[in-house]
KOLTORNU-701727 format. One record per residue: x negated, y, z of N, C-alpha, C in turn. Coordinates in steps of 0.1 Angstrom, whole numbers, plus 5000, padded with zeros to 4 digits. Last residue first. Example, Ala and Ser with C-alpha at 12.3 -4.5 7.8 and 13.67 -1.06 7.14 Angstrom:
BEGIN
487249785071486349895071487150005079
486849435078487749555078486849675078
END
This chain:
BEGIN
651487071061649886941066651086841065
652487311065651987231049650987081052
651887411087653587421079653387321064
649587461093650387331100652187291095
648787661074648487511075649087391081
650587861084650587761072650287631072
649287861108650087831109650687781096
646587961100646587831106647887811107
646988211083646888101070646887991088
650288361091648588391097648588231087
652588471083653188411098650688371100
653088631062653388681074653188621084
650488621046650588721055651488751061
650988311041649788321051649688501052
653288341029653388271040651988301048
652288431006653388541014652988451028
650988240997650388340998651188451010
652588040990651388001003650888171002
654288150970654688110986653688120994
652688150951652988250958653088250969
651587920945650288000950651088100960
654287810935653687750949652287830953
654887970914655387990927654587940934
652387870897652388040901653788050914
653087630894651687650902652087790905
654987560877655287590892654587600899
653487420854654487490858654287490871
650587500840650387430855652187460857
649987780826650587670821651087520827
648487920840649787930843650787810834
645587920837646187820846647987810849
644187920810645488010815645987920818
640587930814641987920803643087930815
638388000828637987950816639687900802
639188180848639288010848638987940839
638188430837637788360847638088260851
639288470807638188480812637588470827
642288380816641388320808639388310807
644488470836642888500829642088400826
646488370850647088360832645288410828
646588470874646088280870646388270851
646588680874645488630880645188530872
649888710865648388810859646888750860
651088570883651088520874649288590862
650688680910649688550911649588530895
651788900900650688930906649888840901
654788780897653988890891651988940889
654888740923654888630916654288670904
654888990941653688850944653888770928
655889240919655989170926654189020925
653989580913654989430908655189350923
654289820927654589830912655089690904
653989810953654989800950655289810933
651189850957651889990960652989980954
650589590961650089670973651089810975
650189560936650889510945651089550954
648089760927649589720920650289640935
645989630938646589780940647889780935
645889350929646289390940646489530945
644689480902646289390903646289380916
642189590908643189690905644689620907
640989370923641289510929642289590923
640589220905641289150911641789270921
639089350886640189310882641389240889
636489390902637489520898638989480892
635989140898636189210917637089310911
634989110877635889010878636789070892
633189280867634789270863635289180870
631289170888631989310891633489350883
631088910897630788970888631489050890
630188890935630988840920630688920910
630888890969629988950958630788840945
632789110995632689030977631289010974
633689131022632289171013631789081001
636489321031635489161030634489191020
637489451059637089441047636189351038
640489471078639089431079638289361066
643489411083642689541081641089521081
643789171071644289211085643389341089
641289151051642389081051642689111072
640589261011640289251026641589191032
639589140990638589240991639189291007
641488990974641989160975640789220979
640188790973639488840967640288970966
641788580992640688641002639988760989
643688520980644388620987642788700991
642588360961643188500954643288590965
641588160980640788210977641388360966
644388100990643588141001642588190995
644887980966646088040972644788140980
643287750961643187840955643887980959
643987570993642687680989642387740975
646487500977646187620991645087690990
645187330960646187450952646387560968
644287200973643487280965644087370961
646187040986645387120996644387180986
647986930963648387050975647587120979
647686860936646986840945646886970959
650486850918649686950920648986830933
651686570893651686660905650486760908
650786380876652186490873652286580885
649086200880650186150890651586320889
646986230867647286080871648886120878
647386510862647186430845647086280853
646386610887647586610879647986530866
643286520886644986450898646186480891
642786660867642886490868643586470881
642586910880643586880869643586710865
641586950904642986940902643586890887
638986860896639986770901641186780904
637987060882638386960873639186860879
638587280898639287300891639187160878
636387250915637687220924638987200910
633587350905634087250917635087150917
633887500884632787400882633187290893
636187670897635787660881635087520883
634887720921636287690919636787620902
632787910914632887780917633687700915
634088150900633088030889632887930897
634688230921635888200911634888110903
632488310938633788170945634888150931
630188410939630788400925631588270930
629788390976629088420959629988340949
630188260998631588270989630588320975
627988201012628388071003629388100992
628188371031626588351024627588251010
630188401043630488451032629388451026
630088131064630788161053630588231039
626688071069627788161073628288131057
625287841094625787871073627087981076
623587731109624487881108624187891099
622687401123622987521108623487621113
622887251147621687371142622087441137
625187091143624987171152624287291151
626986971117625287011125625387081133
629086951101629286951115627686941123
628586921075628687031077628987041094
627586641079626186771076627286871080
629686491080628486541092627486641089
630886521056631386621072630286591080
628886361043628686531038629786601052
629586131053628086191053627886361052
632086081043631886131060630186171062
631586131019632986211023632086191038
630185871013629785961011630686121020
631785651024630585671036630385791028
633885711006634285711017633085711027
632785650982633085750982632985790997
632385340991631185450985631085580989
634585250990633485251002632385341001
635685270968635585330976635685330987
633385310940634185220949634285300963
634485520915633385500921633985420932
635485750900635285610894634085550903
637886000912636885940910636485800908
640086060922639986160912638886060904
640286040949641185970942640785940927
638886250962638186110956638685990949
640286460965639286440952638186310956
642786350979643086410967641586380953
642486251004643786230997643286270984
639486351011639886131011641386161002
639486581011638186501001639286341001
641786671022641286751006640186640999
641186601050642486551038642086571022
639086761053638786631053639686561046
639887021052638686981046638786841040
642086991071642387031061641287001048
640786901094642086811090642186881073
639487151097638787011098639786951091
641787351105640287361088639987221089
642587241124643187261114641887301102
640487231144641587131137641687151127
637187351142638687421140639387281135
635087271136635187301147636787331152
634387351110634887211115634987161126
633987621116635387571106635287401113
631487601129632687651132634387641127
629687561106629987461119631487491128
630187771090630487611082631187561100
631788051101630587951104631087851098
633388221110632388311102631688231097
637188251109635888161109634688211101
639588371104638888431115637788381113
640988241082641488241099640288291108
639888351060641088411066641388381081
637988121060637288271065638688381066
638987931060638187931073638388091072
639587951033640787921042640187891058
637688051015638188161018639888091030
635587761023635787931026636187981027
636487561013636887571028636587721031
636487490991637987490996637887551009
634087490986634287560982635987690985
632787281003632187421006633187531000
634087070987634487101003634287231005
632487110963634087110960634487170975
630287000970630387160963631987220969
630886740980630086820983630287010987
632786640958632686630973631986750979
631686780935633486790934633386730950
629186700931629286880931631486830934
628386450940627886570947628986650947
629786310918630186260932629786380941
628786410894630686440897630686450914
626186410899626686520896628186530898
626086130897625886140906625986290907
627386060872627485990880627386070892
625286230853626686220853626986230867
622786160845623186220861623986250861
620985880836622185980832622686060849
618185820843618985830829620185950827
616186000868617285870862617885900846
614386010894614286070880615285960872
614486180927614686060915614886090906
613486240959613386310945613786190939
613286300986613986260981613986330964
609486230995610586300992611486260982
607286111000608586101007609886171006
605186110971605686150987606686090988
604386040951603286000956603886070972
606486120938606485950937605585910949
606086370925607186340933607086200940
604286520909604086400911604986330924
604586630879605186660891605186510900
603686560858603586640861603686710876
604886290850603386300854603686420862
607686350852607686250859605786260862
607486500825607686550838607586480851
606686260808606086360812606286460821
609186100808607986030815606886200818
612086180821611586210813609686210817
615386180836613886110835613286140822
616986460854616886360841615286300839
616886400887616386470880616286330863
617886510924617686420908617586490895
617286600949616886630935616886540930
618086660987617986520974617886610959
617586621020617486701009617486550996
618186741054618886611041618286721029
618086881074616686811067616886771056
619287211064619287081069618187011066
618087541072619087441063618587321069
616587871073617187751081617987671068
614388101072615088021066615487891071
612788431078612688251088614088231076
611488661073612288571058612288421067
610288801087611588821082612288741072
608588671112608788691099610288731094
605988741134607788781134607688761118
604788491153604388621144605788571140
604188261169603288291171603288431162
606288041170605488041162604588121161
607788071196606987971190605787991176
608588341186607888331200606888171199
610488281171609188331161608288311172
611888121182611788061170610588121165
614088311196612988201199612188131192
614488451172613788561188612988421191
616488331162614888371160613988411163
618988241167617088161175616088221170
620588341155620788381165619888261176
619688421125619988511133619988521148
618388221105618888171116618888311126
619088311074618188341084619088281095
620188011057619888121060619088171071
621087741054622087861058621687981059
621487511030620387611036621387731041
622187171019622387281027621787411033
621087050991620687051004621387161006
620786900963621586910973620586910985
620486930928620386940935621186930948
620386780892620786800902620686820917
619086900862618886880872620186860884
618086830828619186850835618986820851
615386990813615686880822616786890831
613487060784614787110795615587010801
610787070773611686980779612687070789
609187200742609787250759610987110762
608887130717607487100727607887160740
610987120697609786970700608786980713
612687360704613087200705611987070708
610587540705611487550716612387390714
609487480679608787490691610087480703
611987570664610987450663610487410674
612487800672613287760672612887610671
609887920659609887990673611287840678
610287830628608887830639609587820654
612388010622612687870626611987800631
613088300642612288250634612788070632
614488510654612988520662612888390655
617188670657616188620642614688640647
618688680680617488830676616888740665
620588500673621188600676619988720673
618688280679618888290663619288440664
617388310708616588310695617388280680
620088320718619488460716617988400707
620688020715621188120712620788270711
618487920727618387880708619688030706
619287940754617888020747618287970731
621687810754621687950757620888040749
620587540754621887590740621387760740
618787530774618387490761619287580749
621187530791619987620793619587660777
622587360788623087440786622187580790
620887150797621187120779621687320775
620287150821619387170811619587210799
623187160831622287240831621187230823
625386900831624086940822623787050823
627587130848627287010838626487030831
625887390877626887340862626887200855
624087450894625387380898626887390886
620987540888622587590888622987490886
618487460884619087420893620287510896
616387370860617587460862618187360873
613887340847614587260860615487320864
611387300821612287360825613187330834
608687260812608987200815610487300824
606887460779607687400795608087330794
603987430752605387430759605687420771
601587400747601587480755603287520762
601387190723600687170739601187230749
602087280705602387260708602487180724
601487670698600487550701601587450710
601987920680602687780677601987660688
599788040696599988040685600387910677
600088190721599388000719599687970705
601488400718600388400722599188300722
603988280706603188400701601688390702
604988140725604788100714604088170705
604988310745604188240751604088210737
606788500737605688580740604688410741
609288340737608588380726607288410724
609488280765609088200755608288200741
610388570768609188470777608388400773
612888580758611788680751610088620763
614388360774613788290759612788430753
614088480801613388360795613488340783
615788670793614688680797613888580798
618588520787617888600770615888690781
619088360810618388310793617988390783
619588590824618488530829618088460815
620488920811620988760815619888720812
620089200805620489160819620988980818
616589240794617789230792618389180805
614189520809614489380804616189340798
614089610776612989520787613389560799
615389510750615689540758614189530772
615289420720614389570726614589560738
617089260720615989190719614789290724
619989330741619189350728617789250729
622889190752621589210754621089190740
625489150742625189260742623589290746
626288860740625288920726625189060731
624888680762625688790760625088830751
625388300774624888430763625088530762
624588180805625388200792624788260785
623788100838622988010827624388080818
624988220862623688290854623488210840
627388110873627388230861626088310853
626287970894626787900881626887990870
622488100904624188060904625288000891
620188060895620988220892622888190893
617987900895618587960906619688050905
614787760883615887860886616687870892
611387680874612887650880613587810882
608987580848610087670851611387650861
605687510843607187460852607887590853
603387560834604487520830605587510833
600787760835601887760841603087740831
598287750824598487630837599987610836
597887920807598087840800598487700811
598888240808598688160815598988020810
600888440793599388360788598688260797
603288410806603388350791601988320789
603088650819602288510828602488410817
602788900807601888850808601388700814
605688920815605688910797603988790796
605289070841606188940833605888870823
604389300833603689190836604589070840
605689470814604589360806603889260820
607489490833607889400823606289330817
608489610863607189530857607189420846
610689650868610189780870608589680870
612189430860612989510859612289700862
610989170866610689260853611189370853
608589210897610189200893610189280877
606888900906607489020897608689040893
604788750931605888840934605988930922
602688500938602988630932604588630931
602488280953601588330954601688510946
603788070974604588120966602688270963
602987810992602787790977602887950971
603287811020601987921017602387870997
605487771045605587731031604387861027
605687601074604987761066604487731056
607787481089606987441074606787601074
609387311113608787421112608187411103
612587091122611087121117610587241111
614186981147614187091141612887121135
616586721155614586731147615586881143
617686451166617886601163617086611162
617386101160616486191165617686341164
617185911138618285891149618386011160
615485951121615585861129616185821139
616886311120615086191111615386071123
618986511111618986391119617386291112
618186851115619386741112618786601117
616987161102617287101113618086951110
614087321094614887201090615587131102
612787631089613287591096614387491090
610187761067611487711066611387601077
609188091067608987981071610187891071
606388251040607788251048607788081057
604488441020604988371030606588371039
603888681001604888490996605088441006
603488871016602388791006602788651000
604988991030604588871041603688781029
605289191011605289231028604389121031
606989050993605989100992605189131001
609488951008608488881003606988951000
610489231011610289171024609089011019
610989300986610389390995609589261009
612489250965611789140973610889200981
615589390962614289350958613889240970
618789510945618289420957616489410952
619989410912619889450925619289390937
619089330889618789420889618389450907
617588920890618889000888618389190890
615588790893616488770880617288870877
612488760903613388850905614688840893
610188530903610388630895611688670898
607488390919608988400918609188540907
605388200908605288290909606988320909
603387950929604387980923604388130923
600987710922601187780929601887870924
599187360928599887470920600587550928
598187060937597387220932598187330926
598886780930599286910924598787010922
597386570944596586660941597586750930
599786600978599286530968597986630954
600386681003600686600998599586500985
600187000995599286901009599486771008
601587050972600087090975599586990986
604186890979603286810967601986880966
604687081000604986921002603686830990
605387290983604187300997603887160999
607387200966606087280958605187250972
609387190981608887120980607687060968
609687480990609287371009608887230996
610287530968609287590973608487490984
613287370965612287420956610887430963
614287480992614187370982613187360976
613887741002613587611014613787491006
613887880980612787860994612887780999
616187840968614987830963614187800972
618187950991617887850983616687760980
617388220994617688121005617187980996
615888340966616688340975616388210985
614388410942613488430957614388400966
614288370904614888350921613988380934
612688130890613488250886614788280899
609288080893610688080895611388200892
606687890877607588020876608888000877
603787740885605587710888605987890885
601487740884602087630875603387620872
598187930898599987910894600287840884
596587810922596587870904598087840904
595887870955596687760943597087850926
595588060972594287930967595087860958
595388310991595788270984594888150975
594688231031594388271019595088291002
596088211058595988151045596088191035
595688321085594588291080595088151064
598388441098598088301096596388251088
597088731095597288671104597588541108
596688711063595488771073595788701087
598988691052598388561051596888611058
601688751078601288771064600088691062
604288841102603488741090603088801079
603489041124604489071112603188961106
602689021157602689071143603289001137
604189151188603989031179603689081165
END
């Protein structure tokens, strides 16, 4: 069978580029991208993306290979139906990584088509580090590479206010746009890049607070064999996730031209305020994905589908959204309640293989953005801890020792944050402190809960307990000790 690429599908490259992404992952591709291909065939868009690589590690070997091609597999419910749909997404047209191709990074700034900016860099990508220089090529945080981007484009179009973006952060933070926007003004005062340069970036770039949702699990490992046989060539980049897809998006009439979302069927909306529909998503939604990881993935579970497969995870998911984080929320609850059982049926698809630890990525900054505002408004209504969060906080300290019943777990996170949780569990480990000791050190970091959760009284016992309890007697038997 041959290896996709655009000789053997016979599709040429033909779309002038308008979209520069910051990202190549799961995600992106079957979001984003599947809905870049949607508004080419769809509608007269015409535009064509250039991904850009954010981070150092890892490449896009495999994208470059197949010439931006890939295929996204949609499985879930269209009319009552199981539907598994096949899209050979042909938008993605160039492949740079600045990190061993800066001026040509630097160079798509002249491109006068290419306005659209999306991104992807998880919740910890959108901040500031004054340690990146302005010399740097490249610097390591995604906003100080985009704002020396910007500059070059401001440079180049000489102040032209015409020539501004259209910006769509799709990290799973509050107001992402705004906190995009803050980020870049921040490394343009921090390198003194002008009040021109700082002008322009306010009057003529729109930063558009976005919200996204769809489920994407990834390479579907165990149909691909069947999956490519249908399609006729082996790709390495097949992508699976749900059909459900939804982007809202702050309203703003000129992005609203630009993007002509209106003229399809796609779940796209452009609204005033996305508050609303940002709490309801990311604290149900996010929040579930979030609790359920490292308390599936102790009890042995490699699979979304799988955990809900499992009583006790199920019972425990499901308690967590109806007892606790919808309580939390200003919203009727009928609402809440068809939403809660909408989002367990996605995660109970049959299709998906969402593996667990695809999802645990930077699990302390979720927990942060997820889980961590509704424990504390349940507490501030009712003086109490919200039990089944405070477990799956328990279950997420225990799963970041890095391993569990002799069998090693495969972190990813910011690396201070892995090394910090490595060294205080060596301590424990070799009897230097105690559990309570331990949980207290964790939960007192500031720099990863964003403040010192030990102030919570009697949070640092009750993590403990659930902690000892799930390595002597296994986390499903907890569970049934705590249900």
């Amino acid at each position: 069978m041959q290896k996709l690429n655009r000789e053997v599908v016979d599709k040429p490259k033909k779309w002038p580029i308008k979209v520069m992404q910051f990202g190549g992952g799961n995600f992106l591709r079957a979001f984003v991208d599947w809905m870049i291909h949607v508004l080419n065939h769809e509608t007269d868009f015409n535009g064509g993306v250039v991904v850009v690589k954010p981070t150092e590690r890892g490449n896009y070997d495999d994208l470059k290979a197949q010439e931006g091609l890939f295929t996204v597999i949609l499985d879930g419910i269209k009319n009552g139906t199981l539907i598994a749909e096949q899209t050979l997404v042909d938008c993605v047209q160039q492949i740079v990584n600045p990190y061993h191709e800066w001026d040509a990074y630097l160079d798509l700034a002249k491109n006068p088509d290419l306005r659209i900016i999306v991104s992807n860099t998880t919740e910890a990508g959108i901040k500031f580090n004054a340690e990146d220089a302005f010399g740097d090529h490249p610097p390591k945080e995604f906003p100080a590479k985009l704002t020396l981007w910007l500059y070059k484009r401001f440079q180049h179009f000489d102040y032209d206010r015409t020539k501004g973006c259209i910006l769509l952060p799709c990290e799973l933070i509050e107001d992402n746009g705004a906190a995009l926007k803050k980020a870049v003004l921040q490394y343009a005062e921090h390198w003194r890049l002008g009040d021109d340069f700082m002008n322009w970036i306010y009057s003529s770039n729109q930063f558009c607070s976005t919200l996204v949702d769809r489920i994407v699990s990834g390479y579907p490992a165990d149909r691909a064999a069947e999956i490519e046989s249908q399609l006729g060539y082996e790709d390495q980049l097949l992508v699976a996730g749900e059909y459900y897809h939804s982007w809202v998006i702050e309203r703003i009439e000129a992005v609203q031209k630009a993007l002509p979302f209106s003229k399809t069927d796609l779940n796209v909306e452009f609204v005033d305020d996305l508050a609303a529909y940002r709490e309801m998503k990311v604290r149900i939604l996010n929040g579930a994905h979030t609790a359920m990881v490292p308390v599936a993935y102790l009890a042995g579970i490699r699979l979304v589908k799988e955990a809900m497969d499992n009583e006790g995870v199920s019972d425990f998911v499901e308690s967590l959204l109806l007892k606790e984080t919808v309580t939390t929320l200003d919203f009727p609850e009928q609402v809440t309640y068809n939403y809660v059982q909408d989002v367990l049926d996605r995660f109970r698809n049959p299709l998906l293989e969402h593996q667990l630890i695809s999802i645990s990525l930077n699990s302390t900054s979720k927990f942060v953005a997820r889980l961590l505002p509704t424990f504390k408004d349940y507490f501030r209504a009712r003086t109490r801890f919200p039990q089944r969060i405070v477990f799956g906080l328990s279950a997420l300290i225990l799963m970041y020792r890095g391993e569990f019943e002799n069998e090693k777990i495969e972190l990813k996170d910011d690396p201070k944050v892995l090394n910090f949780f490595r060294l205080n569990w060596a301590k424990y480990t070799d009897n230097e402190i105690s559990i309570k000791v331990l949980v207290g050190v964790i939960l007192s970091n500031g720099i990863i809960w964003g403040e010192d959760l030990t102030r919570f009284e009697g949070l640092v016992e009750c993590v403990s307990e659930h902690i000892l309890s799930i390595e002597n007697i296994g986390i499903v038997a907890t569970l049934k000790k705590n249900s």
